[in-house]
C-alpha positions in Angstrom: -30.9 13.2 11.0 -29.6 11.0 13.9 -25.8 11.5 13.4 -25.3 7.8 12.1 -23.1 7.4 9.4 -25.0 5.3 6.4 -23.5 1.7 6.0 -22.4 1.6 2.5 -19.8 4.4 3.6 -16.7 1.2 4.3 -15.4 -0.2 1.4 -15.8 -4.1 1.4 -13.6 -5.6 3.5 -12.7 -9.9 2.3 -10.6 -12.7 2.2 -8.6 -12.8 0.0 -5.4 -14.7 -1.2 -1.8 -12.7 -2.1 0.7 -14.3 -3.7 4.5 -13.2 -3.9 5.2 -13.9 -7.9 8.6 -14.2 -7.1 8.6 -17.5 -4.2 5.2 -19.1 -5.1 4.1 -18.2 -1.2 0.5 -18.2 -0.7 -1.7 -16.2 2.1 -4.7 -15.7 3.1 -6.0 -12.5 5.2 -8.3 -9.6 4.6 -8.2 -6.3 1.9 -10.5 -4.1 0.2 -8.9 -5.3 -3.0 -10.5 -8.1 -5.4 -9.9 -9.6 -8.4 -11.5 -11.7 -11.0 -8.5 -15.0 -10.5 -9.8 -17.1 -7.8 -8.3 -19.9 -5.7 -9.5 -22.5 -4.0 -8.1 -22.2 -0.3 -6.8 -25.0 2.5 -10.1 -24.8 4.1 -11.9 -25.5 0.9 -13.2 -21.9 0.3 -12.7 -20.1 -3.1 -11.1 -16.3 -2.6 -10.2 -13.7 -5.1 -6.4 -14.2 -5.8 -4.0 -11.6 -6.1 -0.5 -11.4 -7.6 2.3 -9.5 -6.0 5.4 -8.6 -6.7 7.3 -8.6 -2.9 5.8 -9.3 0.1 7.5 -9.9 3.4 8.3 -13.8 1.8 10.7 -12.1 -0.5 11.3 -8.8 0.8 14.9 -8.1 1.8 14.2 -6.2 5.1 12.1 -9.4 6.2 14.6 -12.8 4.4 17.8 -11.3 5.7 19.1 -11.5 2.0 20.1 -8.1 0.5 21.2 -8.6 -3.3 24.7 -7.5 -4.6 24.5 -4.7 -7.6 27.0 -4.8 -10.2 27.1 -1.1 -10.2 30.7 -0.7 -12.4 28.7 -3.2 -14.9 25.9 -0.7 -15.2 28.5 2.6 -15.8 30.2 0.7 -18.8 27.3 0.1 -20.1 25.3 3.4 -19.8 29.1 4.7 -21.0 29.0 2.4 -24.3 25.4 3.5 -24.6 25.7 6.9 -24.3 29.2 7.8 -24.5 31.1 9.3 -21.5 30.4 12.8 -20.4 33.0 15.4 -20.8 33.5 17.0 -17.5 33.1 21.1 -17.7 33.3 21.8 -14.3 36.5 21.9 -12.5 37.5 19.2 -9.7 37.3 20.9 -5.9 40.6 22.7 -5.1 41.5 23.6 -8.9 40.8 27.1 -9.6 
């Protein structure tokens, strides 16, 4: 044995193309993840394409844009779904 570590040991590491399914934004860089959809590239090179749902196109933190929930709309409608809850504990300060 001379201590070397055998080459197939790292995973394959490629180009390839993510794209944000939300914007439509297209990038190219390097993962360990493939996939059988391919894309042609700007430089005229075909890489494995892979869908995502956020990435830093669309992502909140990164655009700036934080989206408003309509939280009350969500309580009237679990309430109409599921009825309201009957409180059995008592509120802080009574008994």
């Amino acid at each position: 044995m001379t201590g070397r570590k055998s080459v197939t040991s790292h995973p394959d590491y490629h180009p390839v193309v993510f794209e944000d399914s939300s914007t439509g934004k297209r990038f190219l860089t390097r993962s360990t993840a493939s996939s059988a959809r391919t894309v042609e590239w700007e430089d005229g090179n075909t890489y494995p394409l892979l869908v995502v749902d956020v990435t830093s196109d669309s992502h909140p933190f990164w655009t700036g844009a934080h989206r408003v929930l309509d939280t009350q709309g969500r309580v009237e409608k679990f309430e109409r779904k599921y009825g309201k809850r009957a409180s059995s504990r008592p509120v802080r300060g009574e008994g």
